[in-house]
N, C-alpha and C positions, 0 to 999 in steps of 0.2 A: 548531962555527962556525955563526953563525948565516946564514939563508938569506934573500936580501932576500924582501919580499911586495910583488912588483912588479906592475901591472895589468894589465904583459903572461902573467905565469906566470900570476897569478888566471883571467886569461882562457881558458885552456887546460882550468882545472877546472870539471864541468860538473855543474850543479843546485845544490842545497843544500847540496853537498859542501864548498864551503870553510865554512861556516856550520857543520858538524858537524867539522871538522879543528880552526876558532877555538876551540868549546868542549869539545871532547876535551883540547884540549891536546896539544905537541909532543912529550908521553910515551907519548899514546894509539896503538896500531895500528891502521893501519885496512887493506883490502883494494882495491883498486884494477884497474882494466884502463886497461894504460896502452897507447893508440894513437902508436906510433912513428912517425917523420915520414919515409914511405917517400916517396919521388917519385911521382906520381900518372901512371898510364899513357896515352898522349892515347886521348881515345872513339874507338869505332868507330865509323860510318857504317852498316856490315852486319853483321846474326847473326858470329856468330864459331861457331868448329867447336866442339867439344868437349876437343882437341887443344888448341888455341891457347887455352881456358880454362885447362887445366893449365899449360897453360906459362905463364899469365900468374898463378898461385897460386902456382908455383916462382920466378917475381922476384920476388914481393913478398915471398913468406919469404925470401930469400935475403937483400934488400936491406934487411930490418928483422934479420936476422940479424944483418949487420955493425954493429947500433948497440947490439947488448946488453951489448956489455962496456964502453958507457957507463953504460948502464942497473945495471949491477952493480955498477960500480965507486959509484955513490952508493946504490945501497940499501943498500952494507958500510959507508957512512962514518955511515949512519944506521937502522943498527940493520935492515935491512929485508932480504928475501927475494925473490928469482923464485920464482913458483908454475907456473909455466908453462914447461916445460924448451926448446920454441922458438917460435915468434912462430904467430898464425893467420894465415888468407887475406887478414887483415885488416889485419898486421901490428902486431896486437896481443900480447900479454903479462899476465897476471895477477902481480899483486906484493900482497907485506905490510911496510909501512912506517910510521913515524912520520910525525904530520904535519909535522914536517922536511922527512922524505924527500920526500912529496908535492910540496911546494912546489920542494923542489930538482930531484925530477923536472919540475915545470913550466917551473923556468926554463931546462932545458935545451933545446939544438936539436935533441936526437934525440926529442923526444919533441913528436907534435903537439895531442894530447889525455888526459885523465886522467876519469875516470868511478868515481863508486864501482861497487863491483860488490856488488848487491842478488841476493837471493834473486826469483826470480818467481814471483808468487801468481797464482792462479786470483780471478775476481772472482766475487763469491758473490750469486745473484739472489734 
């Protein structure tokens, strides 16, 4: 089924990325880190302890936890993979999916951002 390519889901994908998903084609895999749409905690005012660091890394994984079995449920409808068995501090996720899946992960709600995921080079002087 195909996935609309809406300007709102395009918007979620970030750099060149839909640029290399268009000429891959919707067969190609590609690798992703997809940012889950966790609620964003209000700032603090003051240092926070060390304590209340932890604690505030155990809501965000907890709170991107409950959106993965969105996340799953469409990387199986297209062909794709969690690489990441639960979410970072970030409430991120590495996935392998078709550019299908990319796009249907964009347009969904659980999901606030998509990024390829690159290798990091050292820059050579």
């Amino acid at each position: 089924m195909p996935v609309p390519h809406t300007e709102t889901a395009v918007s979620k994908i970030g750099g060149q990325f839909p640029d290399r998903i268009q000429a891959g084609g919707d067969g190609c895999i590609f690798r992703a880190v997809v940012v889950l749409n966790v609620p964003a905690t209000p700032p603090r005012t003051q240092r926070i302890t060390p304590y209340q660091r932890a604690e505030r890394v155990r809501e965000v994984t907890a709170r991107a936890a409950e959106l993965l079995p969105d996340v799953d449920a469409l990387l199986q409808q297209h062909q794709g993979r969690r690489l990441s068995a639960t979410p970072d501090l970030f409430g991120a996720v590495v996935v392998e999916t078709t550019g299908a899946g990319i796009r249907a992960l964009a347009a969904s709600d659980a999901v606030r951002a998509i990024m390829e995921d690159q290798p990091v080079r050292l820059v050579s002087s």
